[in-house]
Each structure stands twice: as C-alpha cells, then as structure tokens.
C-alpha positions as CSV (number, residue, x, y, z in Angstrom):
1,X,-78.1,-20.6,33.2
2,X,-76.5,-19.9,36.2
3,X,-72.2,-21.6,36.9
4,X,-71.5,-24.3,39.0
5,X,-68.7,-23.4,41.8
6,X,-66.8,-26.1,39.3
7,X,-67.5,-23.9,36.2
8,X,-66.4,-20.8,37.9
9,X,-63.1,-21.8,38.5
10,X,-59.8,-20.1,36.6
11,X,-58.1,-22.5,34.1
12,X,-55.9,-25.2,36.0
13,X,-51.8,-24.7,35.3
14,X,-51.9,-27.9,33.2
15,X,-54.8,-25.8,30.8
16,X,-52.8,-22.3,30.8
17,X,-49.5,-23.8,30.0
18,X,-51.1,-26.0,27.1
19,X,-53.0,-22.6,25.9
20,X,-49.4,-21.1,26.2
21,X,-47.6,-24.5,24.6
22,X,-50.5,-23.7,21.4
23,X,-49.8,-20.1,20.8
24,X,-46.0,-20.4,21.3
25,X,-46.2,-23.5,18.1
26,X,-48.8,-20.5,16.2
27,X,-46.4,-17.9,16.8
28,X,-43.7,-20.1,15.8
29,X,-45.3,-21.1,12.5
30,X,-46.5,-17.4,11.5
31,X,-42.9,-16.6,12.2
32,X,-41.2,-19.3,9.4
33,X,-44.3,-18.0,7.3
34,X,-42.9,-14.9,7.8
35,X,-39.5,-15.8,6.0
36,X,-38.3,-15.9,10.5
37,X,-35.2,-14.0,11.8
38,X,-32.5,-12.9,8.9
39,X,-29.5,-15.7,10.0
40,X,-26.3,-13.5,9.7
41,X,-23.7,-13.3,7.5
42,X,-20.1,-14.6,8.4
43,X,-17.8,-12.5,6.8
44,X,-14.0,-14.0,7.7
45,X,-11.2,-11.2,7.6
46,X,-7.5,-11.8,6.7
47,X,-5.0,-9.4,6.6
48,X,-1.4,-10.7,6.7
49,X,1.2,-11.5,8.6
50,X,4.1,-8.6,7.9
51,X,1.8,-5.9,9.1
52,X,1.9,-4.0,12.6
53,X,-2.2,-4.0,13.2
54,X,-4.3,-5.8,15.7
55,X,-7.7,-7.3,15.5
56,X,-9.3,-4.5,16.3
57,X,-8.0,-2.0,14.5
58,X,-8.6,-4.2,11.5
59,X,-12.4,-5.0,12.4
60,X,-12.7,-0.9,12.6
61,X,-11.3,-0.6,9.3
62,X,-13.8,-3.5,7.9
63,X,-17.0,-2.2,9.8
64,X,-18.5,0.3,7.5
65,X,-17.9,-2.2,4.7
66,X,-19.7,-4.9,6.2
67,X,-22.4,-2.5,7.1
68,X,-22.9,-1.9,3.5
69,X,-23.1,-5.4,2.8
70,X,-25.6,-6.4,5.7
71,X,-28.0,-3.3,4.1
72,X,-27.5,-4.8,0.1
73,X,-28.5,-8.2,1.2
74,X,-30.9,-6.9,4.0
75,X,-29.4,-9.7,6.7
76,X,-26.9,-8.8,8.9
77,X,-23.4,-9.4,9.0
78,X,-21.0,-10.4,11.7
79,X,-17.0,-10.1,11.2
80,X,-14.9,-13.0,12.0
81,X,-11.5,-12.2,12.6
82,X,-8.6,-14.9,11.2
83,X,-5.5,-13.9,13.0
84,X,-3.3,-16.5,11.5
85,X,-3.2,-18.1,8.2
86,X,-3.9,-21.3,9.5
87,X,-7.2,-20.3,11.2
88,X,-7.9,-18.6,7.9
89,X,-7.2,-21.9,6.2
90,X,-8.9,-24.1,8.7
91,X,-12.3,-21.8,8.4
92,X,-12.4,-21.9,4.5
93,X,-11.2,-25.6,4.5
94,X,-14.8,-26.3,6.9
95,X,-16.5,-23.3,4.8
96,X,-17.2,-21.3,8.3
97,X,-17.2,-18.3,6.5
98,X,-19.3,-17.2,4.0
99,X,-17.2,-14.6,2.5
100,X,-14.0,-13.7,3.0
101,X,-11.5,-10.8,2.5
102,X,-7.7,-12.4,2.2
103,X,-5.1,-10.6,2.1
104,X,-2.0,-13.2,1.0
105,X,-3.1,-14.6,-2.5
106,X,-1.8,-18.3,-1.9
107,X,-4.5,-18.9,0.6
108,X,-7.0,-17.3,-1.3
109,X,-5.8,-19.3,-4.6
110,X,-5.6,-22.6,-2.2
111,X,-9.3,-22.1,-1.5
112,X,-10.5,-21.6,-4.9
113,X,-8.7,-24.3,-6.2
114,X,-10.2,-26.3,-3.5
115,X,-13.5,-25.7,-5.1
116,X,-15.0,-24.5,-1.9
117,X,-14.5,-21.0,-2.4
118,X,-14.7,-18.7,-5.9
119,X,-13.2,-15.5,-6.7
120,X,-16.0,-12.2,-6.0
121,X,-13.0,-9.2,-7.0
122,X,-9.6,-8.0,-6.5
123,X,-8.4,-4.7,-4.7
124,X,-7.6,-2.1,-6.5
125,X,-4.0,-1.0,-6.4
126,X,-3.1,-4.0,-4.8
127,X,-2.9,-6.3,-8.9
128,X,0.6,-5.4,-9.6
129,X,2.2,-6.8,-6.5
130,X,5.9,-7.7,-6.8
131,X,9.0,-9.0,-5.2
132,X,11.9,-7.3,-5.2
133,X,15.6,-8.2,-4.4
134,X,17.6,-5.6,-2.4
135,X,21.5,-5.4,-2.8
136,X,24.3,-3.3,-1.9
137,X,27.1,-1.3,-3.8
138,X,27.7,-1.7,-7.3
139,X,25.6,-4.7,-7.8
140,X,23.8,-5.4,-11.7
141,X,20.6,-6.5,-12.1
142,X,20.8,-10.4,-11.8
143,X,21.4,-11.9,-15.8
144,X,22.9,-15.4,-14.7
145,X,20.9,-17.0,-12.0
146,X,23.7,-19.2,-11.2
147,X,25.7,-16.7,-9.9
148,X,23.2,-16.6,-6.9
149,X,23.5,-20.0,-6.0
150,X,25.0,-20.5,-2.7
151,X,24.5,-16.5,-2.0
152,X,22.4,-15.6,1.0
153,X,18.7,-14.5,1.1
154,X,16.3,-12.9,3.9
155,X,12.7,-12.9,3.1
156,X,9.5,-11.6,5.4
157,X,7.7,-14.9,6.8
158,X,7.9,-18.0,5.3
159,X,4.0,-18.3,4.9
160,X,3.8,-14.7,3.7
161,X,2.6,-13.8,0.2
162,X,6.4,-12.0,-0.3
163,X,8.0,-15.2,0.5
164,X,5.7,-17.6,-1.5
165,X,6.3,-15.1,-4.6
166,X,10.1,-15.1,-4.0
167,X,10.2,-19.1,-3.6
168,X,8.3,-19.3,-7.3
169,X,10.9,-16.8,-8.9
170,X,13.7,-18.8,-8.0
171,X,12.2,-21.8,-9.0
172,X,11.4,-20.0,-12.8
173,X,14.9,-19.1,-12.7
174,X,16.2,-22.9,-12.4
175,X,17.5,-22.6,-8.6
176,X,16.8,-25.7,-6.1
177,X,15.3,-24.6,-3.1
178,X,18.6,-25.8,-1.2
179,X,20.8,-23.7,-3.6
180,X,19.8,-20.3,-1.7
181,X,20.9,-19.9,1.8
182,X,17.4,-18.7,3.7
183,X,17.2,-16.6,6.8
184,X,13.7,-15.1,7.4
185,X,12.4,-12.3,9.2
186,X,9.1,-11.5,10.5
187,X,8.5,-7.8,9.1
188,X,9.4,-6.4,5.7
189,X,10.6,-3.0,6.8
190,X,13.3,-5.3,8.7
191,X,14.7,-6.8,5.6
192,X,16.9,-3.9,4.5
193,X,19.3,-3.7,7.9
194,X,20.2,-7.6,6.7
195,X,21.4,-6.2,3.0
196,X,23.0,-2.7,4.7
197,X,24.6,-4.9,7.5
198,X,26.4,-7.7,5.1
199,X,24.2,-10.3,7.0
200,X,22.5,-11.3,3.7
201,X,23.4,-10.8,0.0
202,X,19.9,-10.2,-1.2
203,X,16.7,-8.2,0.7
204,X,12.9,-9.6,-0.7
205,X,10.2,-7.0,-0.3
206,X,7.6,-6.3,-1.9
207,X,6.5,-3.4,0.2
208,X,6.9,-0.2,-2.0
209,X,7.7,2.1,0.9
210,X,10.5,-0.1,2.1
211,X,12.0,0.1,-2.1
212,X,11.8,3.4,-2.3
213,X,13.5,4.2,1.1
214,X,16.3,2.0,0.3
215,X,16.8,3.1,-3.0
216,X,17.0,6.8,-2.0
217,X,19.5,5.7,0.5
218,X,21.9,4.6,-2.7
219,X,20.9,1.2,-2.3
220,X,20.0,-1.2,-5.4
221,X,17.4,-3.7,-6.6
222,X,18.9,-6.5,-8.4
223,X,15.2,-8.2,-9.6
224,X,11.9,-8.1,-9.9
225,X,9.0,-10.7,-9.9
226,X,6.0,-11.2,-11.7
227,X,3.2,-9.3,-10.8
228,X,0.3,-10.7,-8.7
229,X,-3.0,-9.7,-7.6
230,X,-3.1,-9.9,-3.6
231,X,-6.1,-8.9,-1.3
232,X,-9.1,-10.9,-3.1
233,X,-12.6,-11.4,-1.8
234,X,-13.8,-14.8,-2.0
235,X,-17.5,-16.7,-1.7
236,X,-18.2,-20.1,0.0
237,X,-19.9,-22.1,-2.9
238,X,-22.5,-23.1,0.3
239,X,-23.4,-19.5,-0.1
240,X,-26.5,-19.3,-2.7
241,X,-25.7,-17.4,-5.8
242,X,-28.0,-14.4,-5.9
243,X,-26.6,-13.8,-2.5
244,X,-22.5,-14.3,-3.8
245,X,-24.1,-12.2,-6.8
246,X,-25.1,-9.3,-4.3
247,X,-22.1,-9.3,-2.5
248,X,-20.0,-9.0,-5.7
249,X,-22.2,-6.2,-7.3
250,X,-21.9,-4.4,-3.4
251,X,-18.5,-4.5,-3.4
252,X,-17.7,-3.3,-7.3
253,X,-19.9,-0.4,-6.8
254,X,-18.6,0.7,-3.6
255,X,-16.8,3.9,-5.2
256,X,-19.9,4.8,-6.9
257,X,-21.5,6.3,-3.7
258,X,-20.6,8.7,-1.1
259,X,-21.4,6.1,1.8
260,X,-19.5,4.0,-0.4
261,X,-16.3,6.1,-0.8
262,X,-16.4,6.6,3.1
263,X,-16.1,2.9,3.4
264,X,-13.6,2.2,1.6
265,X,-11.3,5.2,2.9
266,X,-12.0,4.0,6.0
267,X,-10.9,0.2,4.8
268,X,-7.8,2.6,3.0
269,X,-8.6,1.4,-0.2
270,X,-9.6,2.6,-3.4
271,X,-11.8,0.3,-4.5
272,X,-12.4,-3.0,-6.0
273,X,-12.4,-4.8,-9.3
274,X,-13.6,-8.0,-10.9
275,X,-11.1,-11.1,-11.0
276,X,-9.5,-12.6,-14.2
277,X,-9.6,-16.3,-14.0
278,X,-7.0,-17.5,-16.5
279,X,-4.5,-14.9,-14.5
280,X,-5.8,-16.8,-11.3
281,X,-5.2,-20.4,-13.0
282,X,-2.0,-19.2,-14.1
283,X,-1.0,-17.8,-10.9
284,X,-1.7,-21.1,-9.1
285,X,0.8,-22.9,-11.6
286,X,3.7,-20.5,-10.7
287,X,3.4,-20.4,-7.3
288,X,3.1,-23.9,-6.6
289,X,-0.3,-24.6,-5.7
C-alpha cells in the first residue's frame, strides 16, 4: 500500500506538542513513583547577640555539620541564617525551620514550650553556663540581697541569655525589677571597664574569659547563678519522627568519627549530648517563661 501526499506529511504542531504534553505527564508520574526530587532540609542557625561574628563566618563554621546531616538523612540541607532573635523567634513561631541550632536558651525554651519545637541535644561544654557579678576592692560575696537594692548593674543585652539569667537571679533573691538600677551594654568583654571605672556597682558576665581576666587583674566576683544549659538543637514537630530521630542520632555521634570530629572542630565544639527534660521544665520556671 502505497501513502497518500496527506499520509506522508510530518505530525502537525498541535500533534507534537500533545505527544510532548503526554510524555512530560509520564515522566512526571515515573518521577513521584520514583519517591521525585529529595525537598531540602531547612536548618535555621542562631548564634547570639554578644558575639563579634558575621553571617558568614557562622554559616562556614555550620557547613560541614549540615553536610553530615544532608548525607545521614540522604536529602539535602540548606542553612538559614537568623541574625536576630526576633527573626529566630518569628521562623520557629511559623515553624520555617525544621531544625534549629540556638544559641540563647530562652528562645530555645520559648519554642519548646510552645509545643512547636522539641529538644534533639545540648552542646557540650556549654551545660554549666553561669552569671557572674563583677565588683571592685574589698567587696564579699553578696549574703544580704537587700544590700543591693538601689546599687547599680550593667548587663550584656537585654535579650541576651546573660541578661535573662541575671533578671531570674535577682528575682530568686527577692529583688523587684525596679530595685536595681539597669544600664546595658551590647558586648560582655565591655562589662568590666563599667565595674573598673565606678560607672556601675556590679559587672554580669557569664563569659569565662572575661572572669578570669578580671579576676587576675585583682578584681572580685561577688555571685554566681544557677547553672544552665545554652546552645540546644531543636526539631519542628512538622518534621516526621524518623527524620527528628536521624538528626538526633547524627548529631550525638558526631565525635564518634573522624569526619565527625572535623565537623565539629570546625563548628569549635566538642560535641553534643542528649537533653534532660525535667532540668528544661525547671529552667523554664526560673527564668520566667
């Protein structure tokens, strides 16, 4: 049988682009069949407001970790930097992020009590964390709390894990919030010229090289805080729990492997460890939240 001139002719457009319409829907279909594109991984980044670093020095320092999550859950994972606490509070408020690393342990503590976020591990080295209360001369350790009423106090930034922790110690001690005159500075290792200068009473730090300079200088610290953990990892609760599961187990294990221990000297931390919940519930009573 021999073509008609009609039967010869190429496909119209109308025929390709519906041949083309039918194979992009197939390819589609194979490709959800397939389990499709691994969607990433937000993993939101938070680390204080009395430190000297920028965004992307921080990011650097969280890279090879997030690398070792995106290979543990086999998806990858993009960083989202949180400059300020309130972009860090407005991101786990609408659950942007699926997991988080903060560093001040209010926010973290405001999350999980939201019930939108829940605890994945502590940092290492970084559950003792306490205040401390610089003074001059011959000054005691503080015995009667009353004595510093109406005394003058300079504290790191209002919103900053330092000053949250110094605002609950007065509190224990029995002091109004009005009783203590308040000046604020932004960065800890600025607190001590306020003490040295007679521009404050009382210094609160809680940065251990800023003590230990001022006390080898002759200088005094007249009380110490509680301790509390700071630097916690949290999950969104939208995140499903084999995943939150994964990314705990990845992160407890970190030290146990030389690509591991590269991270996390790279991060500049040791390691980390698995949360206590009744010291978290605790903690959220003392500090207010």
């Amino acid at each position: 049988m021999q073509l008609s001139q009609m039967d010869a002719r190429p496909p119209s457009r109308n025929a390709r682009r519906g041949t083309s319409l039918r194979w992009s829907a197939l390819a589609a279909l194979l490709l959800l069949a397939a389990g499709g594109p691994a969607q990433a991984l937000v993993l939101g980044i938070t680390e204080g407001v009395t430190y000297k670093a920028t965004d992307n020095q921080i990011e650097t320092k969280f890279t090879p970790i997030a690398e070792a999550l995106s290979a543990a859950l086999k998806q990858p994972v993009t960083i989202k930097m949180l400059s300020t606490y309130d972009a860090s509070r407005a991101a786990m408020a609408q659950q942007q992020v699926d997991v988080i690393f903060v560093h001040p342990a209010h926010l973290a503590l405001e999350a999980v009590k939201s019930g939108k976020y829940k605890s994945l591990a502590w940092t290492a080295g970084f559950t003792d964390y306490k205040v401390s209360l610089l003074c001059k001369g011959s000054a005691q350790p503080i015995t009667n709390w009353k004595d510093v009423s109406g005394k003058s106090l300079v504290m790191p930034d209002p919103d900053s894990i330092t000053s949250v922790i110094t605002r609950a110690m007065l509190r224990d001690k029995g002091l109004a919030a009005d009783s203590v005159k308040i000046s604020n500075t932004r960065y800890q290792d600025a607190v001590p010229f306020y003490v040295e200068n007679g521009f404050t009473t009382y210094g609160a730090t809680a940065s251990a090289s800023v003590i230990k300079e001022w006390e080898s200088a002759g200088g005094k610290t007249c009380a110490q805080s509680r301790p509390v953990p700071i630097k916690q990892w949290l999950a969104s609760t939208k995140l499903d729990p084999a995943s939150a599961a994964l990314v705990r187990d990845t992160l407890l294990e970190l030290g146990h492997s030389d690509a591991g221990k590269r991270a996390l000297t790279q991060a500049g931390y040791n390691g980390f460890l698995a949360p206590t919940p009744d010291v978290e519930k605790s903690l959220m009573g003392w500090l207010g939240i």
